[in-house]
N, C-alpha and C positions, 0 to 999 in steps of 0.2 A: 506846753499846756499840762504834762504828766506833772509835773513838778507842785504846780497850781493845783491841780485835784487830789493830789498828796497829801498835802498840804491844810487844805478845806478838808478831806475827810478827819484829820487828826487831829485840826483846831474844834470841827463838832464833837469831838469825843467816837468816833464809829471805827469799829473793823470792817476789815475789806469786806470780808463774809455777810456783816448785819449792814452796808452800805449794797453793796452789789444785789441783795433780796430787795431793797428799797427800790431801788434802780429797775429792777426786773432784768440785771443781765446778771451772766457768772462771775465767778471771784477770779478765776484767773486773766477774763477781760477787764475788770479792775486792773488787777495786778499790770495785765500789759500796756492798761494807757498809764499807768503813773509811772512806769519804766519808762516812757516812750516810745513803748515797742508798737503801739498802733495809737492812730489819731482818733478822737473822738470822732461821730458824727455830731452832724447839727441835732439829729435827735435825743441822741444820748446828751449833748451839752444842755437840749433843756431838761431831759430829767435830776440834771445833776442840779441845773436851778432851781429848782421845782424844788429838789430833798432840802437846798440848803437857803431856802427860803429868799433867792436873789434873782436880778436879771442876766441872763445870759452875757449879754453885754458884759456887765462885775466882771463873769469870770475872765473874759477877753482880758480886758484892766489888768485883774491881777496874776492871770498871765505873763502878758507885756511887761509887768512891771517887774514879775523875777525875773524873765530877762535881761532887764537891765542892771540886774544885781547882781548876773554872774560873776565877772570881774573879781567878787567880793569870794575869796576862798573858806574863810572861817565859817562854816556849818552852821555853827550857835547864833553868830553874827545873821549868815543868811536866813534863818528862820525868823527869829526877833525882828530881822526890817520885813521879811515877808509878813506878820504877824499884824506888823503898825501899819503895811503900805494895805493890807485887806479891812482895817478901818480907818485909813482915811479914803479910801473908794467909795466903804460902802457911806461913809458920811457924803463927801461929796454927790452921789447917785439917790441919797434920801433915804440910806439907812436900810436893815429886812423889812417887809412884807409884814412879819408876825410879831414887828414891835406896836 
């Protein structure tokens, strides 16, 4: 899941700093769920929904879906299909909230 909320913060354009004030939590617990170093709660997964205009659900999706990407060593490579697999989620799910 770290990987995933990584990932979504840097495709919206936010630092940890000006994401984690949105959130209402600290910047180092940013830092440690996108390390892996701790799991989301369910509450925090929906504030993350809520900033980045989706269903909780999505992030599950696009979750699950870099994991199945690990395999894929190339960095550049795993970002670019991370990138394409977060819109066709959100197209299959009906797209954000704020279009």
């Amino acid at each position: 899941m770290g990987e995933a909320l990584r990932l979504l913060r840097i495709f919206n354009g936010y630092k940890s700093a000006e994401l984690a004030q949105m959130l209402g939590i600290s910047q180092s617990y940013v830092s440690e769920l996108e390390n892996n170093k701790k799991q989301p709660t369910m509450e925090v997964l929906d504030k993350y929904a809520t900033v980045f205009g989706m269903k909780k659900s999505t992030l599950f999706l696009f979750a699950e879906s870099l994991e199945k990407d690990k395999q894929n060593k190339d960095k550049k490579q795993r970002i670019a299909l991370a990138g394409m697999r977060l819109l066709q989620i959100l197209e299959k799910v009906g797209g954000l909230e704020n279009e």
